[in-house]
N, C-alpha and C positions, 0 to 999 in steps of 0.2 A: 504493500500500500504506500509507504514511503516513496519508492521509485516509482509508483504510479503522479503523486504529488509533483514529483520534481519534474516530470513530464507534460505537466500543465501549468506548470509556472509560465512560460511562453506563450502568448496569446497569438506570436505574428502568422505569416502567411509562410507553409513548408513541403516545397514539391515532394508527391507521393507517387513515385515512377515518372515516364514520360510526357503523361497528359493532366493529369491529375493534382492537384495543390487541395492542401487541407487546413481552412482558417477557424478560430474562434470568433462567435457572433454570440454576445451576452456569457451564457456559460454552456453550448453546447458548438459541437464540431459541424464543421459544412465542407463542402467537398466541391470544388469550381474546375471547370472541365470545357472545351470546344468542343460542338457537335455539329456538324453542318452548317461551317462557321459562325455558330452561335453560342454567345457565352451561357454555359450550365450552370449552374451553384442549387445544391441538395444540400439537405440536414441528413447527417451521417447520426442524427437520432443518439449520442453520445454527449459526454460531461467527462469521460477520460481521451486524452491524447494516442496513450497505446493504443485503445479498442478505434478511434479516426483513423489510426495511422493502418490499421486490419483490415478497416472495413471499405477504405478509402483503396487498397491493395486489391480488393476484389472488384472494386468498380472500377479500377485499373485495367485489370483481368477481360472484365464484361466489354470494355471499350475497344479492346485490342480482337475481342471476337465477333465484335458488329452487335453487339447484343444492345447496350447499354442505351437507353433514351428512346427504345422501342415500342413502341405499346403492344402487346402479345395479343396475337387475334383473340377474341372474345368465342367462349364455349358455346357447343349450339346451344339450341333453346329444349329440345329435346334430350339432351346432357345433364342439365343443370336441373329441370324438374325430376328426372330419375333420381339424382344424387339427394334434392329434398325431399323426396318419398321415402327414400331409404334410410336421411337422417331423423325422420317423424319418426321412423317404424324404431331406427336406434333407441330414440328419447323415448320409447315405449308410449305413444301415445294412446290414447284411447281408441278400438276399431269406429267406434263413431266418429270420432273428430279424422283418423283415418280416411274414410268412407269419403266424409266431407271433402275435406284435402284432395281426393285422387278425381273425385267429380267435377273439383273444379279447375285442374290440372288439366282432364280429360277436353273439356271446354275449350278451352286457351289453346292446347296441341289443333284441337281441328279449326279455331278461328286460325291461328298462324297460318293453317297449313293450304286455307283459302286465300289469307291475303299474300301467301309468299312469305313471310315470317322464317328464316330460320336458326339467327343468331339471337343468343341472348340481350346483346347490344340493340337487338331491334324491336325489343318487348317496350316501346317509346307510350306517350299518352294517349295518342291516335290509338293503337291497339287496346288499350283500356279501356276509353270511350268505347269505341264499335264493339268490346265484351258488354261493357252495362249498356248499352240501346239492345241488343239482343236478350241479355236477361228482360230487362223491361218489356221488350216485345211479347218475352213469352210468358208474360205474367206474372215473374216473381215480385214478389214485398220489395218495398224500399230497404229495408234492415237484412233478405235476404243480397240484394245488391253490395250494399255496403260491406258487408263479411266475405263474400266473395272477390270485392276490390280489394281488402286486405291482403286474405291469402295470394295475392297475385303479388303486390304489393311485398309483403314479407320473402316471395320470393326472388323477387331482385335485392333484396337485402340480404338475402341468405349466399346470392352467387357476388355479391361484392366481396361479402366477409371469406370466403373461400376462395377469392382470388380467382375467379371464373369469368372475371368481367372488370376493368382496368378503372370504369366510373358508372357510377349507379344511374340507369337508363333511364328510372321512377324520380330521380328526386324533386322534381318540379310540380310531382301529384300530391294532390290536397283532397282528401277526403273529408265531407262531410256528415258525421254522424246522425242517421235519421233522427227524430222527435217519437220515441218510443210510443205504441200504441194501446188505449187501454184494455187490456185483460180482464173477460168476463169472470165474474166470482158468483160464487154463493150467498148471500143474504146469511142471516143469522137465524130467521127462520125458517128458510130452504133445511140450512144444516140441520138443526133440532128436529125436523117433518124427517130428514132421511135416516139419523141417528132412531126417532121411534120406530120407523118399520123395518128395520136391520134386522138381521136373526143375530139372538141375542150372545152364540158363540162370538160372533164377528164385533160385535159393538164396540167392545172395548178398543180392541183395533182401531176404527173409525172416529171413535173420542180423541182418542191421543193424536191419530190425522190431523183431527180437526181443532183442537185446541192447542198442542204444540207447534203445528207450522212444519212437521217432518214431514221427509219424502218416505217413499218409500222404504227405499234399502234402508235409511235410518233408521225404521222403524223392524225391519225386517233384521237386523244384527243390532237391536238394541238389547242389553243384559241390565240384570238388576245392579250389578257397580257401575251404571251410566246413570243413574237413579239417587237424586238425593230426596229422602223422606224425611228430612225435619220439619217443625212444624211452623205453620205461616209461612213455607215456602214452597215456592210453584218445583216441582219434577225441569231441571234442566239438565242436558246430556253435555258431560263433563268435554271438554275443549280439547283436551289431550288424547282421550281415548277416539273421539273422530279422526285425530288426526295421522294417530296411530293405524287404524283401519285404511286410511286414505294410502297410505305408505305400504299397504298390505299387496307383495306379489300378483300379478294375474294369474285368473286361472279361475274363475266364476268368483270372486266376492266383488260385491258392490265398494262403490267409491263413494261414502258419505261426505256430504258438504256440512260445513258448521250449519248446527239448529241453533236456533234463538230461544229465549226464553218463552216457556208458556205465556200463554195471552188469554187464557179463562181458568176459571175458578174447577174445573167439573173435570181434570186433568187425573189431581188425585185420587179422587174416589173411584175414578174408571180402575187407576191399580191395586187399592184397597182390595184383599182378599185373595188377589189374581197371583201373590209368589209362588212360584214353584217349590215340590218339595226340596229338591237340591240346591234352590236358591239359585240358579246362573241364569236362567232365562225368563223367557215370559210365555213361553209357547202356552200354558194353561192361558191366558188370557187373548186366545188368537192368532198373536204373533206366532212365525214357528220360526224358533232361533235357530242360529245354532248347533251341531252337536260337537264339535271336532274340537277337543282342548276348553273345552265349559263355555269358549263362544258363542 
């Protein structure tokens, strides 16, 4: 580290082979070079003088082989969607969010492949437009368009960041997020009218539905240690244990999303009575948890 120090004490300007000179600009190295009689200066991305004087050596290297100040063709466009198909499928995402992804991949490949499309560099805003007039044409939602301009979107971000493409072909698109539209509900007497004529194995089930705010799967892998039974407080499913589930292998278990706190009174008396004898589930009360390790 010492002789790294004494290496940077010199700020001036210091030929690195035949083309190449390596200066300090504030406290990082830059590297000045002629290219087609024009003067170069890059940040060699450094604050030590040895790693400029290396790195400045290779782009010594790169100039001496025509490389250097080139911009490398850009990957096709049928390249660069495979490799994010494969990175989704890496990240293990979910086969629905899957499914999504390769539909709207699928889309993109045959609009390219009408207008001539075949470099990733040519995925420009024109081609985005003429995707969403065609969704619109065919009657999807405003909110289905916009999630589909994403993923197109995300994918030119994904062939930047992987070097498949030298400057990002999107970055001038501006989406704008629809104005959400309202979601039909239940009434509070709808609920109560469906909860009496339940068969009354299921009801319980349907209480906790309907007065906690779970989804299904939450409901369907909820155990009695997700269950706090003190008094004057509403049944809320501990924070940790979702998330623990969430983190749970594939392989059939559901992926709970955090529940919120119950929002009616009539929560606990639907569990009242309903523990199991082994205490780990709730299956006696409708649900059917569970078996594999007391989950």
């Amino acid at each position: 580290m010492g002789q790294d120090r004494d290496l940077n004490q010199g700020s001036g300007s210091e030929p690195v082979g035949d083309r190449v000179r390596i200066f300090l600009r504030g406290r990082r190295w830059h590297g000045n070079y002629q290219l087609d009689g024009r003067q170069v200066r890059v940040s060699l991305k450094t604050t030590s003088k040895k790693e400029a004087r290396r790195r400045a050596a290779g782009l010594e290297a790169e100039l001496a082989a025509g490389r250097a100040g080139r911009p490398k063709p850009p990957a096709g466009l049928a390249v660069v969607i495979n490799e994010y198909l494969d990175y989704l499928r890496t990240e293990r995402r979910s086969p629905k969010t899957l499914s999504k992804y390769e539909k709207v991949c699928q889309r993109v490949t045959d609009l390219a492949a009408r207008r001539r499309v075949r470099a990733i560099a040519d995925l420009n805003l024109r081609l985005v437009r003429a995707y969403q007039a065609e969704r619109v044409r065919s009657g999807a939602a405003p909110k289905t368009v916009y999630t589909e301009s994403v993923v197109i979107r995300q994918l030119a971000k994904f062939a930047v960041s992987h070097g498949l493409v030298d400057t990002d072909p999107l970055k001038a698109l501006k989406l704008t997020k629809p104005r959400p539209a309202p979601q039909p509900c239940w009434r509070r007497d709808q609920v109560e009218r469906i909860l009496a004529v339940s068969p009354e194995w299921l009801r319980p089930s349907l209480t906790l539905l309907a007065e906690l705010g779970l989804r299904i799967g939450e409901l369907k892998w909820l155990t009695w240690d997700d269950v706090d039974p003190r008094p004057r407080l509403r049944p809320c499913l501990r924070q940790g244990r979702l998330e623990a589930e969430n983190r749970r292998p594939s392989g059939g278990a559901p992926q709970p999303s955090r529940a919120g706190r119950a929002r009616g009174a009539a929560a606990p008396g639907s569990l009242g009575g309903h523990r199991s004898e082994q205490g780990t589930g709730l299956g006696s009360a409708g649900v059917r948890a569970p078996t594999a390790g007391g989950r």
